[in-house]
N, C-alpha and C positions, 0 to 999 in steps of 0.2 A: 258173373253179372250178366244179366239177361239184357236186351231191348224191349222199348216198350211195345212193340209189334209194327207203333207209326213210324218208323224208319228214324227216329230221333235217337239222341244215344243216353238218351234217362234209362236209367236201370231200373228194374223189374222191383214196386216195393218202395219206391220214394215218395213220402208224404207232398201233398199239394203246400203244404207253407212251411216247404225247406228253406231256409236263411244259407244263403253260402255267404261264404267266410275265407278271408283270405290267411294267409303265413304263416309259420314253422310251427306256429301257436295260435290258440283259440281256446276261448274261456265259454263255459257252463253252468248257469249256479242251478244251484242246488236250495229252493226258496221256500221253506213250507211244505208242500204238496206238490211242485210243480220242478220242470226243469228249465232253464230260459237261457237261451231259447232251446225249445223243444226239440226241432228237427236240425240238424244243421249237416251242411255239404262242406268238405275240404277236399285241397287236393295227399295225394297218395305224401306220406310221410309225415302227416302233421301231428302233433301233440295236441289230443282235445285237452283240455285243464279244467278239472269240472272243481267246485268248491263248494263246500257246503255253509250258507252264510245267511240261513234260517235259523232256528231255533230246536229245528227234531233233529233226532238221528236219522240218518240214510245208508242203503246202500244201493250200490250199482250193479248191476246184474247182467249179462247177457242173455236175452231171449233164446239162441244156442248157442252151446258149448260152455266150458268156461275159460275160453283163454286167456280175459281178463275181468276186467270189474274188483268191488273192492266189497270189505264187507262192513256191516254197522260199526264195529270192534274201531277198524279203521276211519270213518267218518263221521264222525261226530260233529257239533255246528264248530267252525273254526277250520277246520279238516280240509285236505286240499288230497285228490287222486291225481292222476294223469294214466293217459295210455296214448301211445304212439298208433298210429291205425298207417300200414304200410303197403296194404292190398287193397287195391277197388273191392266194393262191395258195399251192401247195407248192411248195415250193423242194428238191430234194436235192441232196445236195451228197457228195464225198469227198476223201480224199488219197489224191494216186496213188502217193507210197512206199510205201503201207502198207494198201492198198484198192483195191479195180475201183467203178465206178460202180453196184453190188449188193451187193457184200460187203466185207468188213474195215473199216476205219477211213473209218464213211462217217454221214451227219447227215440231220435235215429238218428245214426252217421253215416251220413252217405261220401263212401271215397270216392270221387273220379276223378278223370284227368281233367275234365272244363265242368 
């Protein structure tokens, strides 16, 4: 995790309308075409809980790597993911029905400490 060069300790990569979020747990749905909320901030150890409680299928992806995410097979509307995110960092993420890894139906988790 980078600084943003102003001496702040936002990391390199954080969308302007991050939602931070507080405890062990936090919820993302998974709505149609969209993920809500969008961007969200926790601290190091949380369990994001994302659910799919639209009507299409999804899946979750990471922009790199794949060390987690889930795939359609698994998500279905009713479907419920989770991943523990345990390292600062931004995470982006999207679904490829419905998104490219920049636009459409796409997310970020940002870990820090505050």
């Amino acid at each position: 995790v980078s600084g943003d060069g102003g001496g702040g300790d936002v990391p390199a990569g954080v969308p302007d309308d991050v939602v931070v979020l507080d405890g062990s747990e936090v919820d993302v749905q998974a709505l149609d075409n969209t993920f809500r909320a969008q961007n969200v901030q926790v601290r190091p150890g949380t369990a994001v809980i994302r659910t799919n409680v639209g009507r299409n299928e999804h899946d979750v992806l990471p922009v790199e790597g794949d060390a987690w995410g889930v795939e359609v097979a698994d998500f279905q509307p009713g479907d419920e993911y989770q991943h523990r995110f345990d390292r600062p960092g931004v995470y982006d993420y999207f679904c490829s029905i419905h998104g490219t890894t920049t636009a459409g139906m796409i997310g970020t988790v940002v870990v820090a400490d505050d």
